[in-house]
C-alpha positions in Angstrom: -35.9 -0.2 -13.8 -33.8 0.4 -10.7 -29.8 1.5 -11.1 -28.8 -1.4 -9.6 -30.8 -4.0 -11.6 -29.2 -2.4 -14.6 -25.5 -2.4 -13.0 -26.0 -6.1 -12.6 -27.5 -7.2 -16.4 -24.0 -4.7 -17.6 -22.1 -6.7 -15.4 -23.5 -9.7 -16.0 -23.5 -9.0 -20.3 -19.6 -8.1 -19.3 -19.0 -11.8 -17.8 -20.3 -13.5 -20.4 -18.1 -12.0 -22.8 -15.2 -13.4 -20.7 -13.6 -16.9 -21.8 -14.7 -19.4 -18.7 -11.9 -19.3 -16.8 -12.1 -16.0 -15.6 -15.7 -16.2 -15.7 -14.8 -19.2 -12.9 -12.2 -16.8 -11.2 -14.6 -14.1 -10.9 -16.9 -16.6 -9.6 -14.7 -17.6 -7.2 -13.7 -14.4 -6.1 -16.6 -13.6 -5.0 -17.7 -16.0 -2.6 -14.2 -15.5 -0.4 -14.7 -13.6 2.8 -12.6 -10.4 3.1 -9.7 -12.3 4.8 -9.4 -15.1 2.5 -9.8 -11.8 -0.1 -7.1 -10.3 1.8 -4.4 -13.6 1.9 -5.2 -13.8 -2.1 -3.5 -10.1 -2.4 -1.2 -10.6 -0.3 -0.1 -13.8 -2.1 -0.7 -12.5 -5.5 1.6 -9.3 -4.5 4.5 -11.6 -3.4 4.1 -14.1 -6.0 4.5 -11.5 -9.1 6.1 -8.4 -6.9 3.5 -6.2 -8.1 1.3 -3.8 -5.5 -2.5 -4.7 -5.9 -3.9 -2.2 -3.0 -6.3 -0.4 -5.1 -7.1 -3.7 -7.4 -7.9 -5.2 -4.0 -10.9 -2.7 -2.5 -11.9 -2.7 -6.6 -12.6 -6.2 -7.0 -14.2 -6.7 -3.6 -16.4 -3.7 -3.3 -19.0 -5.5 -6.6 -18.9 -8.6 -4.9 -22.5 -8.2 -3.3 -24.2 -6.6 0.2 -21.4 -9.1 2.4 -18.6 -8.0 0.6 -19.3 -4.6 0.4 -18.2 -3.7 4.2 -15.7 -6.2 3.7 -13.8 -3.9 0.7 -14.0 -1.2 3.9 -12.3 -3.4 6.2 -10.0 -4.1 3.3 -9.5 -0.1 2.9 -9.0 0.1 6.8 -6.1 -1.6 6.7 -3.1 1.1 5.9 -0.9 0.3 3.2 1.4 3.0 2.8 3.6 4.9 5.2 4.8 8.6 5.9 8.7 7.9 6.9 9.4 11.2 9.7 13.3 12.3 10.6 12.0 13.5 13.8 16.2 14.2 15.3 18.9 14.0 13.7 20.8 13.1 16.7 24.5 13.4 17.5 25.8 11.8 14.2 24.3 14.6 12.1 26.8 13.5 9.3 26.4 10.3 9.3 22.6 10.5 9.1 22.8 13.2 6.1 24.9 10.1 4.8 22.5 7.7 5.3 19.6 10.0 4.0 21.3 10.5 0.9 21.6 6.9 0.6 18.2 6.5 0.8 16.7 8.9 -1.4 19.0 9.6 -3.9 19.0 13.5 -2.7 21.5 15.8 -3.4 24.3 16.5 -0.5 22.4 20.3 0.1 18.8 18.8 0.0 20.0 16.1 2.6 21.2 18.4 4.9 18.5 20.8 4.8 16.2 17.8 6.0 18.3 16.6 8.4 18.8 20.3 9.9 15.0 21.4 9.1 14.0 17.8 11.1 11.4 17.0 11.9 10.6 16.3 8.0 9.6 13.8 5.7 12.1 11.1 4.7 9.4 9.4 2.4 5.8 9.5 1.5 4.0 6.9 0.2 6.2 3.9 1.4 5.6 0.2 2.0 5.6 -1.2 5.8 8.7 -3.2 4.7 10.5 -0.2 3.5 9.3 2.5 5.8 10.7 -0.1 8.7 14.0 -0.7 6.6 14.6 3.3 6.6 13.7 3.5 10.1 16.4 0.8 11.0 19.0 2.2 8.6 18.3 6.0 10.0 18.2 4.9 13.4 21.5 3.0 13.2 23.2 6.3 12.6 22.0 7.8 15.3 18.8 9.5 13.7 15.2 9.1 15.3 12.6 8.4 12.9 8.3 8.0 12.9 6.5 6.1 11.1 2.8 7.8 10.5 
């Protein structure tokens, strides 16, 4: 018996422990292409303010041969952000100011970043809050990258 035969009878034994609904939902799930996939994410993650990025490559990658390149299209797209200080600019204060602000860093450790720039404001961000440090940095005078 091949791997795969007996991934599916362990998923499908797995389903049919589920109540119908979700049995449904799965069902469902499966047969939307990777951008319907991708709206459902995006709608579930605004709806409940939760961040589903790894649910969403998980639950697409078992959905079958089609779905399978679409969970790497899915992983292609980047969802978090390296925030760079690459200046600090001529309002060195004011940008130490505004670091601080943003990432709840001691007075020292601010300055150090600002000074030691370029240097990482913030690994790991969201685009909405890697472009909301950008604007706040930048409207102190700072120049900042978003990788």
């Amino acid at each position: 018996m091949s791997t795969s035969t007996e991934e599916t009878k362990q998923e499908t034994a797995a389903e049919s422990k589920l109540p119908a609904k979700l049995q449904t939902i799965i069902k469902t799930v499966e047969e939307l292409t990777v951008i319907e996939l991708a709206e459902l994410v995006k709608a579930l993650e605004k709806k409940f303010g939760v961040s589903a990025a790894a649910v969403a490559v998980a639950v697409a990658a078992p959905a079958g041969g089609g779905a399978a390149g679409g969970a790497q299209a899915a992983a292609e797209e980047k969802t978090s952000f390296q925030v760079t200080l690459t200046a600090a600019g001529d309002k060195k204060i004011q940008v130490i100011k505004e670091i601080r602000a943003l990432t709840n860093l001691g007075l020292k450790e601010a300055k150090d970043l600002v000074e030691g720039a370029p240097k990482v404001i913030k690994d790991g961000a969201t685009k909405e809050e890697a472009a909301k440090i950008k604007a706040a940095v930048e409207a102190q005078g700072g120049k900042v990258e978003i990788k």
